[in-house]
C-alpha positions in Angstrom: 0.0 0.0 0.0 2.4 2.2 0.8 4.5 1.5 -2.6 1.0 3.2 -3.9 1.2 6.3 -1.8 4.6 7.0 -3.0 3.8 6.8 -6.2 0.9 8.8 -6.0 2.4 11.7 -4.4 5.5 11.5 -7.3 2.3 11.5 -10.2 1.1 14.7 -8.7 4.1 16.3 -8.5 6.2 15.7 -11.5 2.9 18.1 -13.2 3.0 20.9 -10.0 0.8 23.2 -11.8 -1.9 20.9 -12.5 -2.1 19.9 -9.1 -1.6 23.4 -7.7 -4.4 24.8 -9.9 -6.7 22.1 -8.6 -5.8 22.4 -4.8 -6.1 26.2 -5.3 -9.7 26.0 -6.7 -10.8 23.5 -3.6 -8.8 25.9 -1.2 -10.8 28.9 -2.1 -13.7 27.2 -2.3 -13.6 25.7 1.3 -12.5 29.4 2.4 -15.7 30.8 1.1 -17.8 28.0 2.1 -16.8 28.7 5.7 -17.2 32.4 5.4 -20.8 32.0 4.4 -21.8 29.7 7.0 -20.1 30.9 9.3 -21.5 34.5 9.0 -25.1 32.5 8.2 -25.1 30.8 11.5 -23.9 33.7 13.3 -26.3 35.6 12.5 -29.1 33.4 13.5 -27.5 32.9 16.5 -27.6 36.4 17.3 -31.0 37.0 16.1 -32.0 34.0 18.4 -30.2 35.5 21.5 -31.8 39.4 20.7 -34.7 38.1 20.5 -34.9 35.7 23.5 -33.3 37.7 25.4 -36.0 40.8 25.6 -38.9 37.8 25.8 -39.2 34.2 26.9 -35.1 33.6 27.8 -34.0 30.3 25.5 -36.1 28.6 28.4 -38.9 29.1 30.6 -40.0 27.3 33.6 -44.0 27.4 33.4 -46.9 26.3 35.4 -48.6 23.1 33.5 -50.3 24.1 30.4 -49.9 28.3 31.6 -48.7 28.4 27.6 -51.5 26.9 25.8 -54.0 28.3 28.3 -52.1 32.0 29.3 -54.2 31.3 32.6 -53.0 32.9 35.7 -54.5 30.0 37.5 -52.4 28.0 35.6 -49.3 29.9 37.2 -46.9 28.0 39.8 -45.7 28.4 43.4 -42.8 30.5 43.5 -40.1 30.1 46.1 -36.3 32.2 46.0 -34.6 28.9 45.8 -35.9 28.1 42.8 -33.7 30.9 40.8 -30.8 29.0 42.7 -31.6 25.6 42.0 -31.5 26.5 38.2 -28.8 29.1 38.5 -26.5 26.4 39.8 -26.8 24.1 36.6 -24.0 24.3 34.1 -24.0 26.9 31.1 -27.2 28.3 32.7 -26.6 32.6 33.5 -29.9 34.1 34.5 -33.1 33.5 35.9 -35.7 35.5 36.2 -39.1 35.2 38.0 -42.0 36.7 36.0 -46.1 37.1 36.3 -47.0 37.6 32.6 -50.4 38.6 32.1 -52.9 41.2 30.7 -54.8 44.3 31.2 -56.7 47.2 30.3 -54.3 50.7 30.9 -56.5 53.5 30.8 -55.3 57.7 31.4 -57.9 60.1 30.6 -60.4 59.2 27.7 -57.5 57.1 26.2 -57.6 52.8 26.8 -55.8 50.2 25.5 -54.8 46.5 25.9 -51.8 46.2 27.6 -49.5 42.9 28.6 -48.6 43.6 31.9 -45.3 42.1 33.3 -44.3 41.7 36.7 -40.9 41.7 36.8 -37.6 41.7 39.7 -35.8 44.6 38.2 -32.9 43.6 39.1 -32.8 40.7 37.5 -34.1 42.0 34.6 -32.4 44.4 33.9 -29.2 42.1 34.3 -30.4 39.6 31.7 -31.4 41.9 28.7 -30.5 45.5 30.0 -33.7 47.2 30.3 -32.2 50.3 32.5 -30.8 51.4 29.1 -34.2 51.2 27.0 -34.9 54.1 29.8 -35.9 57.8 27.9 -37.6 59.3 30.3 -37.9 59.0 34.5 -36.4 56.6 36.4 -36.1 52.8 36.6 -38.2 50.4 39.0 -37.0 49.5 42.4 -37.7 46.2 44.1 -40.4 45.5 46.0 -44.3 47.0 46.6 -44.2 50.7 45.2 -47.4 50.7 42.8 -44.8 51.9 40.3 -44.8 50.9 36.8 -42.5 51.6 33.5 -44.4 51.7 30.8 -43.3 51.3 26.7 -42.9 54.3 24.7 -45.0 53.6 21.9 -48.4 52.9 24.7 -47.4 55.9 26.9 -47.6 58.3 23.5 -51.2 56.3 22.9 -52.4 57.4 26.2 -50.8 60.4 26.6 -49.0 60.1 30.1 -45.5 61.2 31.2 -43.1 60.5 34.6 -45.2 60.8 37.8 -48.5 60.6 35.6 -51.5 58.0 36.9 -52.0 54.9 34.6 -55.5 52.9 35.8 -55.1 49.4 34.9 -58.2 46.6 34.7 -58.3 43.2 34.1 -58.6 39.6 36.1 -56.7 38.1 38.6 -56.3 34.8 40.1 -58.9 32.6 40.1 -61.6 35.4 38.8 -60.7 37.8 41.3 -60.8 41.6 40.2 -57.7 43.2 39.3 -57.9 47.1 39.4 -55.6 49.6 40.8 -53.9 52.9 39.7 -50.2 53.1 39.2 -47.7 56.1 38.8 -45.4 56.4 35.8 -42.2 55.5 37.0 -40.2 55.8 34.1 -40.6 55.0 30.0 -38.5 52.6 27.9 -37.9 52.2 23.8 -38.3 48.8 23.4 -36.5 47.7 20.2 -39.4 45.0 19.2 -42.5 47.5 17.9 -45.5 45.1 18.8 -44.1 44.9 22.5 -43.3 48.7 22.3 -47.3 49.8 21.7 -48.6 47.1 24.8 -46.1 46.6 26.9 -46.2 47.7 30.8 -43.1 46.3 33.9 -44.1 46.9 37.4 -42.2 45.1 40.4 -43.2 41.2 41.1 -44.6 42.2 44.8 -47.1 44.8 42.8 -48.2 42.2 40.2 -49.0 39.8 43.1 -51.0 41.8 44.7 -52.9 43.5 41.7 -53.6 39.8 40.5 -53.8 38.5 43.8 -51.7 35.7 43.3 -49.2 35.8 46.4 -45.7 33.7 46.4 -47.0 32.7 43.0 -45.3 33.7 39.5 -46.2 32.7 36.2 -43.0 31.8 34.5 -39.0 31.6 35.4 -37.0 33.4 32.2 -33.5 31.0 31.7 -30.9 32.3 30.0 -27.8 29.6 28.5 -24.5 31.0 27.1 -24.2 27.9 24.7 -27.4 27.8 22.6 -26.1 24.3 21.4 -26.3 23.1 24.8 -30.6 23.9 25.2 -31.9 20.5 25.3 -29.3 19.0 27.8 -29.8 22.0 29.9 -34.1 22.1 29.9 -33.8 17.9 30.7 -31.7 19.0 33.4 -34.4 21.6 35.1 -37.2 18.6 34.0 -34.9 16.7 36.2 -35.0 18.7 39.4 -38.8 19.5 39.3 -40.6 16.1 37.4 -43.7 16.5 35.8 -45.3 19.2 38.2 -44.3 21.8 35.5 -43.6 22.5 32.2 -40.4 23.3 30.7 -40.3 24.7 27.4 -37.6 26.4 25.1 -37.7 29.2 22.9 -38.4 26.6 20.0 -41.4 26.0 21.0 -42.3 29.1 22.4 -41.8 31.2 19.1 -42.7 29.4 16.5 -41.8 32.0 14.0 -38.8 32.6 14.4 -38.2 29.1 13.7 -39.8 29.4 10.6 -38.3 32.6 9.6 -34.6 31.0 10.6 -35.4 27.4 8.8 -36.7 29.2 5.4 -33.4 31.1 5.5 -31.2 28.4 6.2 -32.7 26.5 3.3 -32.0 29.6 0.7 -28.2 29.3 2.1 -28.2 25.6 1.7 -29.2 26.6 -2.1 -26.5 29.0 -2.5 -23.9 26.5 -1.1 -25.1 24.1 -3.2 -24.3 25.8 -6.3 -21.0 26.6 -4.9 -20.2 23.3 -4.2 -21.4 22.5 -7.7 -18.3 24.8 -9.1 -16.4 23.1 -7.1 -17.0 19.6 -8.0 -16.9 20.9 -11.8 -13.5 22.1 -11.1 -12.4 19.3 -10.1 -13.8 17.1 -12.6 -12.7 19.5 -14.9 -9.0 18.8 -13.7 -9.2 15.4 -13.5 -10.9 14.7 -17.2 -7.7 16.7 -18.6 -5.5 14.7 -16.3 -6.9 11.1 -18.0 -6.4 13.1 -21.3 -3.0 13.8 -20.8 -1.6 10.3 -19.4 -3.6 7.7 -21.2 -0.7 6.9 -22.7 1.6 6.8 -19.4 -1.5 4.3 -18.1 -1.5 2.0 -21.1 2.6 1.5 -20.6 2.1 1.0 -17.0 -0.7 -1.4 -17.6 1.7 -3.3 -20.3 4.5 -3.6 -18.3 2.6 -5.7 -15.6 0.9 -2.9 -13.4 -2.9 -4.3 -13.0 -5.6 -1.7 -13.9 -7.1 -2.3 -10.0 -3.6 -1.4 -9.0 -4.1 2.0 -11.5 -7.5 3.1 -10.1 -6.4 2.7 -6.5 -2.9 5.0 -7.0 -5.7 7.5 -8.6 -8.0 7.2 -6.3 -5.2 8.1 -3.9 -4.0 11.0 -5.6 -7.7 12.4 -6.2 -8.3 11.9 -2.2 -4.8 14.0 -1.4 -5.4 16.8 -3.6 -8.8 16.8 -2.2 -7.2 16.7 1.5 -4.5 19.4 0.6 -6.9 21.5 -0.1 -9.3 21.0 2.3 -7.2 21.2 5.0 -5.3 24.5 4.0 -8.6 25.8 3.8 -9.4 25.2 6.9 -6.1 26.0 8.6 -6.5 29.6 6.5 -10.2 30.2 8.3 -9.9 29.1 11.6 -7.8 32.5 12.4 -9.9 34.4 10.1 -13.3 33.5 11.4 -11.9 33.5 15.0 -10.9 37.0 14.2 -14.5 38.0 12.9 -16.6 36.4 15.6 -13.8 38.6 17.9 -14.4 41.7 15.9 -18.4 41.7 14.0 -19.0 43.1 10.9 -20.6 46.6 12.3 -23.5 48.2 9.8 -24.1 52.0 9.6 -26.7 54.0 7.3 -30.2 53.0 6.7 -29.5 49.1 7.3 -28.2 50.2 10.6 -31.4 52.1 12.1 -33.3 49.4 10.0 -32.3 46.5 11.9 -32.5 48.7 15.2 -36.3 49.4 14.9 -36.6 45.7 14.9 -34.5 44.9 18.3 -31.1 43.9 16.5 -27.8 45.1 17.0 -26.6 46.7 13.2 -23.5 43.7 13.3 -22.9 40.7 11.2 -21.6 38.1 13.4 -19.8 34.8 13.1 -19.9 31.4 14.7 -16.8 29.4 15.0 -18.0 25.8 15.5 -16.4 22.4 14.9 -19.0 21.3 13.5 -19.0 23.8 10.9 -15.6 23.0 9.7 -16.2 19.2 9.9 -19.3 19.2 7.6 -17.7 21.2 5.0 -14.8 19.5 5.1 -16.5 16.1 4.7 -18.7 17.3 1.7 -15.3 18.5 -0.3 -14.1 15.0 0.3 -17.2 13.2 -0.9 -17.1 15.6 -4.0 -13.8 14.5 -4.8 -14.2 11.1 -4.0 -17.3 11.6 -7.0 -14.8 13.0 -9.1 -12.1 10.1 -9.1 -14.9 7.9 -10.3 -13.8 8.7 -14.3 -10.3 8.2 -14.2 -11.6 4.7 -12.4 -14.1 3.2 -14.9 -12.1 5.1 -17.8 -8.8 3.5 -16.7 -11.1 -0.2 -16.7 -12.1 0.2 -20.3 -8.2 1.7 -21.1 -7.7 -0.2 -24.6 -3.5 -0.6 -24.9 -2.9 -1.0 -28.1 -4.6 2.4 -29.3 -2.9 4.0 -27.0 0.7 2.6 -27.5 0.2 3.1 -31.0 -2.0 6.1 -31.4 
């Protein structure tokens, strides 16, 4: 076997150009196939994280059935050592207790629908920064100050200001009325619009007492700093409270944005396809005018003894380096690259900028350097070569000597 190696490596050498050209066009492939996934993957997981963050947390504790239902009497007991029993799991950096519910906000002649969410500010605001969302006022303190922030977009509806009265109506626990008249604390700029024109914070002491739902909450908000580590980390929470709860991730809480992430994916899938069809034309390409170029080199080998298996397996090997060399230096090229941009994001300015602001996004293009990503691509380039070595095979088979040798 090794006698085949050796001469292998001498058949792609004594023509460097040939197998330079071909091991540059598979190099700069792989380097652009890693740049676009890697920048693709980024950016959904940044879009996942914005987005999670300022809503449901990649997980959320829940009462059974509170998120088909959205039932307050479907809310759980809350005790403090819940937030520690989570926060002590692996991978696992915030948790926040929440009442989530709804309500009628009402100042002057001016009413509207409101989701009302009953929040530890501190906490809060340590998970996705909602101090610095703050235009106007000042931010909640903790516990019972019948105190609320309020979103910019429903305090311009209703017309109210810092130290202004808000009345808010709806239900509480178990059909109980919940009514009671709240003073502007502060109001914040939400970056997601629809949660901008609803949404209303007060402290999780006031919403307990305005739904009358004491020691109770309605979800726990988990934050992760690996999203590839969600599953192992909810089966881990499922583990320390059974089957009295539910625990749900952001998957199946926002359905959309699975949508929205799984239709682009599959339009980058299409435009790495193609790419990986130039590439495996390139190769072919490279390997059709090799066979053209040393049929004649075969048929003497094959007429001095050498068996045609014997051929297509010292091909096969050569195809299967070049493929390697330039998989590999590819690879060994990106890693510092990509490391580089997931370090330093691509940052946006102009019109894309505010654009992507208004919808809760930071303007960046961001990276994602994963093993897995430079494993997958790596192994495609090799089955696409592997594809390609299939000519010289069957052509070397069906090799006729004499026309050759004579031709």
């Amino acid at each position: 076997m090794m006698l085949f190696v050796t001469m292998a490596w001498r058949n792609l050498w004594r023509n460097s150009h040939r197998t330079l050209i071909t091991t540059a066009s598979i190099f700069f492939a792989v380097i652009l196939v890693l740049f676009i996934r890697s920048m693709q993957l980024g950016t959904y997981e940044h879009m996942i994280t914005n987005t999670v963050r300022i809503s449901t947390g990649f997980i959320q504790v829940q009462g059974e059935e509170f998120w088909e239902t959205r039932s307050l009497e479907n809310s759980m007991q809350y005790r403090q050592e819940m937030v520690e029993e989570v926060m002590a799991l692996e991978d696992v950096t915030h948790v926040v207790p929440r009442i989530e519910s709804f309500a009628l906000a009402s100042s002057g002649d001016q009413t509207r629908a409101s989701v009302v969410t009953g929040i530890d500010p501190e906490a809060e605001n340590r998970m996705n920064n909602l101090e610095e969302q703050l235009i106007e006022g000042t931010y909640l303190s903790g516990g019972s100050s019948e105190r609320v922030l309020i979103a910019s977009g429903l305090a311009e509806y209703l017309n109210v200001s810092p130290e202004d009265t808000v009345i808010l109506l709806g239900q509480g626990y178990y059909g109980m009325s919940a009514a009671g008249a709240f003073l502007v604390e502060g109001i914040v700029d939400l970056p997601l619009p629809d949660l901008n024109q609803s949404m209303l914070y007060m402290s999780l002491e006031d919403a307990q007492w305005f739904y009358s739902m004491p020691q109770r909450i309605t979800s726990l908000a988990v934050m992760i700093d690996r999203p590839d580590r969600l599953w192992s980390v909810r089966d881990q929470i499922w583990g320390i409270y059974g089957n009295d709860i539910d625990v749900l991730t952001w998957r199946e809480m926002l359905p959309e944005l699975v949508q929205i992430i799984e239709l682009d994916d599959a339009q980058g899938l299409i435009m790495l396809g193609i790419l990986y069809l130039v590439i495996a034309f390139g190769v072919f390409g490279t390997v059709m005018m090799m066979m053209a170029e040393r049929r004649r080199e075969f048929a003497i080998m094959v007429a001095i003894g050498l068996k045609n298996r014997a051929l297509s397996l010292i091909l096969l090997i050569e195809t299967v380096v070049i493929g390697l060399l330039g998989t590999l230096s590819g690879i060994v090229v990106s890693v510092p690259i990509l490391l580089y941009m997931r370090a330093n994001p691509i940052v946006l300015t102009g019109d894309t900028a505010q654009a992507m602001r208004q919808f809760g996004f930071d303007p960046l293009i961001p990276f994602l350097v994963s093993p897995s990503i430079f494993i997958n691509q790596g192994i495609v380039v090799m089955v696409i070569s592997l594809v390609a070595c299939l000519y010289p095979v069957l052509s070397v088979r069906k090799l006729n000597i004499s026309d050759q040798l004579h031709g």
